[in-house]
DRENDO-1510 file (C-alpha; in Angstrom, 1 decimal, always signed):
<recs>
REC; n; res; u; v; w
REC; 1; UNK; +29.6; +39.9; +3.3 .
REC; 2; UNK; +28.1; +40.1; +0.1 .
REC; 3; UNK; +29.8; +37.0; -1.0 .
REC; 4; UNK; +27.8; +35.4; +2.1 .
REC; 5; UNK; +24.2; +36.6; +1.0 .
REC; 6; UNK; +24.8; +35.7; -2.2 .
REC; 7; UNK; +25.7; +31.6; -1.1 .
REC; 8; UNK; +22.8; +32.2; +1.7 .
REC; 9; UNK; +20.7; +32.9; -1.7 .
REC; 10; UNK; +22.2; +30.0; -3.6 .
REC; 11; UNK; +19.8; +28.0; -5.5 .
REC; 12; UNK; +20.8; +25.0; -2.7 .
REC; 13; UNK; +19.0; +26.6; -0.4 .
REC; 14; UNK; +16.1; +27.6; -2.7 .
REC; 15; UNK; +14.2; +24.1; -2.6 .
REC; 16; UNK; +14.0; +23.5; +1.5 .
REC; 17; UNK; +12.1; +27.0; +1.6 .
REC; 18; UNK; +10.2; +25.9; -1.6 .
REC; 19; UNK; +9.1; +22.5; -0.3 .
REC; 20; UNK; +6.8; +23.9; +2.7 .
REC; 21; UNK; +5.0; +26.1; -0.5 .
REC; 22; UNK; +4.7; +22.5; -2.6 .
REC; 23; UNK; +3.4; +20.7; +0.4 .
REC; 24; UNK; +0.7; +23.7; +1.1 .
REC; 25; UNK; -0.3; +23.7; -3.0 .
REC; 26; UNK; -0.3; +19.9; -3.1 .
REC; 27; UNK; -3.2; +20.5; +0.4 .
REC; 28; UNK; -5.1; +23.0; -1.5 .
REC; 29; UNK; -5.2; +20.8; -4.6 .
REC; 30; UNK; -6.2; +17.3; -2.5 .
REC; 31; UNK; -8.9; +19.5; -1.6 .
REC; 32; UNK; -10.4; +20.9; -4.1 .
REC; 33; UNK; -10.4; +17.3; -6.1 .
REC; 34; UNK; -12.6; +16.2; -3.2 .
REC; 35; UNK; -14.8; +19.0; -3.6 .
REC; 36; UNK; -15.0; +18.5; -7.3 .
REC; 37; UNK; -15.9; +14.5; -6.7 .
REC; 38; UNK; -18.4; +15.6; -4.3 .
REC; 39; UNK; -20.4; +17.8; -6.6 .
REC; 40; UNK; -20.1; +15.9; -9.2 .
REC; 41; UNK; -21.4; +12.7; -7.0 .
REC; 42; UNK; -24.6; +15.1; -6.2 .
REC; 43; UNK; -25.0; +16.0; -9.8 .
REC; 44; UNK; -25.0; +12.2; -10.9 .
REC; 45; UNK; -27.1; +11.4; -7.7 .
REC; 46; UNK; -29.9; +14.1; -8.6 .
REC; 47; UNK; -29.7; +13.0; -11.7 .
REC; 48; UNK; -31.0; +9.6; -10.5 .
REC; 49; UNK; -28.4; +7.6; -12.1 .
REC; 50; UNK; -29.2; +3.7; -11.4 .
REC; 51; UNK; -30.2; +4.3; -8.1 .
REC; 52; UNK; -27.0; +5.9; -7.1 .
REC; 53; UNK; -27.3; +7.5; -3.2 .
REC; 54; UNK; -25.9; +11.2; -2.3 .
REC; 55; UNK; -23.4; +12.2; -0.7 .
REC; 56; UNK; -25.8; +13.2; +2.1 .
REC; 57; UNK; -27.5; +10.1; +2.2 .
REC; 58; UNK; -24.7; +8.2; +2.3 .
REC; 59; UNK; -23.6; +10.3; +5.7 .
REC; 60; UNK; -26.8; +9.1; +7.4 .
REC; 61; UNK; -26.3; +5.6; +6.7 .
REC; 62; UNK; -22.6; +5.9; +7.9 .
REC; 63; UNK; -24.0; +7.8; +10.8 .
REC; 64; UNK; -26.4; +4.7; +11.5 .
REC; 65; UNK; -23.4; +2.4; +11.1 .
REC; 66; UNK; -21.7; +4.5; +13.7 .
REC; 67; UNK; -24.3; +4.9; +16.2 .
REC; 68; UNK; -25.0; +1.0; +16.3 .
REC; 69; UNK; -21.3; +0.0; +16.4 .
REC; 70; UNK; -21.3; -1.9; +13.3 .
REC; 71; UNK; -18.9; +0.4; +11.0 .
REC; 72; UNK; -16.4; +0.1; +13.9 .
REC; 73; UNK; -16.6; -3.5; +14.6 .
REC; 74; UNK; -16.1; -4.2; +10.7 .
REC; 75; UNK; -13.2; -1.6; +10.0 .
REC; 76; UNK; -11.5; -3.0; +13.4 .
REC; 77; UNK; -12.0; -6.6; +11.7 .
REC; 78; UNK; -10.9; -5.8; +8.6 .
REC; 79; UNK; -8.1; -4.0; +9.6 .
REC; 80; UNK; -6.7; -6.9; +11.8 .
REC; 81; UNK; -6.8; -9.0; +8.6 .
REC; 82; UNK; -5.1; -6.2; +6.4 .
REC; 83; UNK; -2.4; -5.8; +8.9 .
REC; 84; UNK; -1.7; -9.0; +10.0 .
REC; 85; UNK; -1.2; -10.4; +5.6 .
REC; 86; UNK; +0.4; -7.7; +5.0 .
REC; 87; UNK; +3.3; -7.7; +7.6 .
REC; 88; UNK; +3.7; -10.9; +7.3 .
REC; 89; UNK; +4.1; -10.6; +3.7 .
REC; 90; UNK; +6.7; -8.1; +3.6 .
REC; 91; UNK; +8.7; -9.6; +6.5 .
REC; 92; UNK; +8.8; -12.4; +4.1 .
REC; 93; UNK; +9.1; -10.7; +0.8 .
REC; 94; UNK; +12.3; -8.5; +2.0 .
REC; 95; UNK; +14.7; -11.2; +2.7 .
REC; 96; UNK; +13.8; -13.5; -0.2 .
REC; 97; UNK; +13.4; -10.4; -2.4 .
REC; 98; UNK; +17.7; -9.7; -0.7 .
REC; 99; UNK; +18.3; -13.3; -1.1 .
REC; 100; UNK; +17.1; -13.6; -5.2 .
REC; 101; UNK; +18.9; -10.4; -5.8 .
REC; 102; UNK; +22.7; -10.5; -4.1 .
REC; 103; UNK; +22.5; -14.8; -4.7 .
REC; 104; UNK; +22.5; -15.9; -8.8 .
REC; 105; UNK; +21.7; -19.4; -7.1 .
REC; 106; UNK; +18.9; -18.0; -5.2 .
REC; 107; UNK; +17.5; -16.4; -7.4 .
REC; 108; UNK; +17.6; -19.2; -10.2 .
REC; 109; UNK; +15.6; -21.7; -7.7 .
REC; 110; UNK; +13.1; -19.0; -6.2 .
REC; 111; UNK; +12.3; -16.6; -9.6 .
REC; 112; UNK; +10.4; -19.3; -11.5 .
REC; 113; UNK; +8.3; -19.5; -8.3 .
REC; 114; UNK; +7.8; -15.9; -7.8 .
REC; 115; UNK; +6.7; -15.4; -11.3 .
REC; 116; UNK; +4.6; -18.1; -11.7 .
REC; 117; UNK; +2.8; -17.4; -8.7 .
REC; 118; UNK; +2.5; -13.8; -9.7 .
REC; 119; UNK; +0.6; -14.4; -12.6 .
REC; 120; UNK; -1.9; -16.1; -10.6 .
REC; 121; UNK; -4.8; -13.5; -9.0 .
REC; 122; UNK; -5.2; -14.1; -5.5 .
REC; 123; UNK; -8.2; -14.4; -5.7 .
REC; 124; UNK; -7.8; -17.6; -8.0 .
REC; 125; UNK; -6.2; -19.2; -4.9 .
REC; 126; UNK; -9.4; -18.5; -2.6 .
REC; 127; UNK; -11.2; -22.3; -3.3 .
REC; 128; UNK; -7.6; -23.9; -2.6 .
REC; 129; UNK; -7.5; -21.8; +0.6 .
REC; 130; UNK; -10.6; -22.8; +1.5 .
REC; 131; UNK; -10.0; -26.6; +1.1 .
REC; 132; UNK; -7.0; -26.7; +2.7 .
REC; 133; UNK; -7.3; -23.8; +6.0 .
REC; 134; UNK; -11.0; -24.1; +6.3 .
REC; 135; UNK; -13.1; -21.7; +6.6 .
REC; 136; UNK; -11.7; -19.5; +9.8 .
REC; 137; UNK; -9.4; -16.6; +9.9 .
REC; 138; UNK; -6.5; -18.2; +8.3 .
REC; 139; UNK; -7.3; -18.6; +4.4 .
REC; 140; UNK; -8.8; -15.1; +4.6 .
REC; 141; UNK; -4.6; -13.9; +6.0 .
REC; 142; UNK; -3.2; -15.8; +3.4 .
REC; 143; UNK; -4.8; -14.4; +0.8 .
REC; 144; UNK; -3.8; -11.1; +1.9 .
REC; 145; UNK; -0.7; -12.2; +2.9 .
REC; 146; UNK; +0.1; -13.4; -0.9 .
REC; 147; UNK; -1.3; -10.3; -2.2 .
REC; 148; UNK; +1.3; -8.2; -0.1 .
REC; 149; UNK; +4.2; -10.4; -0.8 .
REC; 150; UNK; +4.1; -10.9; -4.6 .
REC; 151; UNK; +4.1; -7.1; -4.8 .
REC; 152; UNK; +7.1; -6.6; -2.5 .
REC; 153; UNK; +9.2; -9.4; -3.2 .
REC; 154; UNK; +9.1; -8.5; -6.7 .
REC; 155; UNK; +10.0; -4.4; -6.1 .
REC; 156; UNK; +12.6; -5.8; -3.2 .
REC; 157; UNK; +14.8; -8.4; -6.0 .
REC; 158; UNK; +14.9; -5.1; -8.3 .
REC; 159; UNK; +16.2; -2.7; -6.0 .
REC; 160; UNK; +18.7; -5.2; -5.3 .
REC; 161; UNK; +19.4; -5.4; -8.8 .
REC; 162; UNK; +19.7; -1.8; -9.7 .
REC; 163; UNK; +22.1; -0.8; -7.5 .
REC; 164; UNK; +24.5; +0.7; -8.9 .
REC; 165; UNK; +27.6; -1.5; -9.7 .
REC; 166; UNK; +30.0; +1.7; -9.3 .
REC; 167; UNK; +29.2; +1.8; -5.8 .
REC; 168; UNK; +30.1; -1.7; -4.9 .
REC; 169; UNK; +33.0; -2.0; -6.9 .
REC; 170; UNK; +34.1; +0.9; -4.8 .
REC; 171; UNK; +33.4; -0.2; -1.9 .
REC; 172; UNK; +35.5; -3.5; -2.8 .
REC; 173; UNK; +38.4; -1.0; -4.2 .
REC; 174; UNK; +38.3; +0.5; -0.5 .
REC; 175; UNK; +38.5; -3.0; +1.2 .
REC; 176; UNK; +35.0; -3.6; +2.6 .
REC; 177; UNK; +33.7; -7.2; +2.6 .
REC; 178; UNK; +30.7; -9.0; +0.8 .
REC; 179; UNK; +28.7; -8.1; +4.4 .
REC; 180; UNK; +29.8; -4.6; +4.8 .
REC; 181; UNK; +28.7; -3.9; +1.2 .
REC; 182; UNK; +25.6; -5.6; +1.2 .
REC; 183; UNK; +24.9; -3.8; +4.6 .
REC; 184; UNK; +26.2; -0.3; +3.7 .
REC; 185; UNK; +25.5; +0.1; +0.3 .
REC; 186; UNK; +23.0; -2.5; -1.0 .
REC; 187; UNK; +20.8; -2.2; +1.6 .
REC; 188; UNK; +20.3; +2.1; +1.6 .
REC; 189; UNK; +20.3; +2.0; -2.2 .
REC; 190; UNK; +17.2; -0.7; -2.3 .
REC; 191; UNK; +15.2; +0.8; +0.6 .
REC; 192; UNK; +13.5; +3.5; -2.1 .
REC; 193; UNK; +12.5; +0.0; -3.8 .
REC; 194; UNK; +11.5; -1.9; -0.5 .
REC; 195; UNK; +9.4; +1.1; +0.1 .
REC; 196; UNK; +7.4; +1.1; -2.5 .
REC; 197; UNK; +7.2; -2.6; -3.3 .
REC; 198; UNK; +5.2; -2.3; +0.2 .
REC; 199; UNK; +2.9; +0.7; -1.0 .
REC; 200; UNK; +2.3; -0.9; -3.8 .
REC; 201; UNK; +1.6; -4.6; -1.8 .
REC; 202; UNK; -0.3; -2.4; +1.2 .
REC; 203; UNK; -2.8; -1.5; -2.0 .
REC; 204; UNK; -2.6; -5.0; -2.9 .
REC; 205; UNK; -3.8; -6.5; +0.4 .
REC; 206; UNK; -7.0; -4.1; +0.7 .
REC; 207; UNK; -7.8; -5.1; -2.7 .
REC; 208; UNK; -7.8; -8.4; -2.0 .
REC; 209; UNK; -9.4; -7.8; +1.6 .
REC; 210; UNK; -13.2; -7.9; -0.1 .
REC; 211; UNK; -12.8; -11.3; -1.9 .
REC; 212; UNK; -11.0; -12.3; +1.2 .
REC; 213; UNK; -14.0; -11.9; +3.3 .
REC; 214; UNK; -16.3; -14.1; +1.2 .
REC; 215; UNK; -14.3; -16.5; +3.2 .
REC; 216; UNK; -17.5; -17.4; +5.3 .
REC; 217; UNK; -16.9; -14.1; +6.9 .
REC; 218; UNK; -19.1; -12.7; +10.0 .
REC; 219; UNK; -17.8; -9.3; +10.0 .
REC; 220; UNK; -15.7; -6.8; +8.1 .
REC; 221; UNK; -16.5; -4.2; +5.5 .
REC; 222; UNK; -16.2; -6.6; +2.7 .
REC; 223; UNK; -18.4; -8.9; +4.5 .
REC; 224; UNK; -21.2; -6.0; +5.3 .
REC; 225; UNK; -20.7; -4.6; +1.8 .
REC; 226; UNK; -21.8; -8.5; +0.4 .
REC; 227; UNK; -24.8; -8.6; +2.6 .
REC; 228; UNK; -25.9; -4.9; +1.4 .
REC; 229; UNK; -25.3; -6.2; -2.5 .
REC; 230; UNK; -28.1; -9.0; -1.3 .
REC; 231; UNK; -30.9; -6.0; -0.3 .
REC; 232; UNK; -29.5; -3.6; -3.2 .
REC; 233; UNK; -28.1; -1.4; -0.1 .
REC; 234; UNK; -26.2; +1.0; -1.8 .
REC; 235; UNK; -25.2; +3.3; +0.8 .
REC; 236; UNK; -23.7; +0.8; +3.1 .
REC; 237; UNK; -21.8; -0.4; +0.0 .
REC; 238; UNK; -20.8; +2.9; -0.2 .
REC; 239; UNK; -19.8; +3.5; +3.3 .
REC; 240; UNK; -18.1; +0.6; +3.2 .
REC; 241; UNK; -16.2; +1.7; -0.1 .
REC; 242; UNK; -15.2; +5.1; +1.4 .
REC; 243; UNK; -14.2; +3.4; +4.4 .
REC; 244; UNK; -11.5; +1.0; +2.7 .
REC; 245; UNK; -10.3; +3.9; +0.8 .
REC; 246; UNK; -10.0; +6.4; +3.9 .
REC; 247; UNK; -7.9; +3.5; +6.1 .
REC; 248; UNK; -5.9; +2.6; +2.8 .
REC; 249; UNK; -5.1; +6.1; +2.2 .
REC; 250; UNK; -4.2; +7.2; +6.4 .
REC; 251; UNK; -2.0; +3.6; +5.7 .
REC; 252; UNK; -0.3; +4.9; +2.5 .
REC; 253; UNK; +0.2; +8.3; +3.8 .
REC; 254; UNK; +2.3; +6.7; +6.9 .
REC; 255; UNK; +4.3; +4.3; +4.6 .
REC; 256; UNK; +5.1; +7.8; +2.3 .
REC; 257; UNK; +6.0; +9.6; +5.4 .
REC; 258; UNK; +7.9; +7.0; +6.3 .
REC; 259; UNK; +9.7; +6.9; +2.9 .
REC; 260; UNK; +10.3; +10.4; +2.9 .
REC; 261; UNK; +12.8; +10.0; +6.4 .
REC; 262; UNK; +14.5; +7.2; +5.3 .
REC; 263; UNK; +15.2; +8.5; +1.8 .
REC; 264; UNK; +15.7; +12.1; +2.5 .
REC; 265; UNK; +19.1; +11.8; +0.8 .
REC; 266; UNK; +17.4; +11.0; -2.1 .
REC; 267; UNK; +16.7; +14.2; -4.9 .
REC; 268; UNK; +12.8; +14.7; -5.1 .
REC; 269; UNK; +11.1; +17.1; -7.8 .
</recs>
């Protein structure tokens, strides 16, 4: 018996009643940040520091926005543009980020092109768009959708690469084929990669989302945020600014979740 409390003690067991205490501290620590923000934000606001609106002032206009339907209309816009880039840059960044890093020949004729392209800011590629899509919907996705795929093709090709080669020569040693391996070991040692290749491109794609709407535009919160900029409208900038960062944030949050159940094996501090 007391060889079985002590195991039931064992420091294994320690960090799955510990992690409920992290994820309560980490709550009570996202909290208080906002608090500080927010009173610093007053402070600089009473302060009257170039113009700069409260935190209460911004609520009424957001408020406003709400009543008349307008914030909803642009965050539904903008989000169909976010969503739609970047899904359809990580479907394509996944396989040719697999493809560059199990295939020397694939990635000697696709890496030049990744790279080069990855120099370039989106942004940059916004008049070419525009020449060659128009002025509709599709230049505005493309831009997003590069934005998302340059960061997780990128992330993809390195988790490929990083696997470790003890695994796969072990795998050979035990008689599993070039499919089996790649599916059964090269594919659960890169999804920590994949994951946050598509964090990092999900950030990516609402970064770009602003420029993207100066894409003769007629609704989203970059577009509302450039028509306040014309009237010196801070708060709606402002509304507009919190609400990119509260959508991007709910959308990191579920790609993290994500990440945490399909890399539970993984060791996390």
């Amino acid at each position: 018996m007391t060889e079985l409390t002590a195991l039931g003690k064992s420091p294994a067991a320690q960090p799955a009643r510990r992690a409920p205490r992290r994820s309560q501290r980490a709550i009570a620590l996202n909290l208080v940040a906002v608090v500080i923000g927010l009173v610093v934000w007053t402070l600089l606001a009473t302060l009257g520091v170039q113009g700069l609106p409260g935190p209460l002032e911004v609520a009424a206009k957001a408020g406003e926005l709400i009543a008349d339907g307008t914030l909803f209309t642009d965050a539904l816009a903008s989000l169909r543009r976010v969503l739609l880039g970047f899904l359809l840059g990580t479907l394509l960044a996944i396989p040719v980020g697999f493809l560059m890093g199990w295939y020397a020949t694939a990635r000697g004729l696709l890496e030049p092109y990744v790279q080069f392209f990855r120099t370039i800011p989106p942004l940059a590629i916004i008049p070419l768009a525009i020449v060659l899509m128009g002025i509709g919907e599709v230049p505005k996705v493309f831009v997003i959708f590069l934005a998302a795929f340059l960061s997780s093709v990128v992330s993809t090709f390195q988790g490929v690469v990083d696997v470790d080669k003890t695994l796969i020569n072990a795998a050979r040693v035990l008689g599993a084929s070039d499919g089996t391996i790649f599916l059964k070991v090269v594919v659960p040692a890169s999804t920590p990669f994949i994951l946050v290749g598509m964090r990092v491109g999900l950030g990516s794609a609402w970064g770009t989302l602003v420029a993207a709407e100066l894409i003769a535009a007629q609704e989203g919160l970059g577009f509302r945020m450039q028509q306040a900029q014309l009237y010196y409208d801070l708060s709606t900038i402002f509304v507009g600014l919190i609400a990119i960062g509260v959508l991007g944030l709910l959308m990191d949050r579920l790609l993290l979740l994500a990440e945490r159940r399909l890399t539970n094996w993984q060791e996390r501090r």
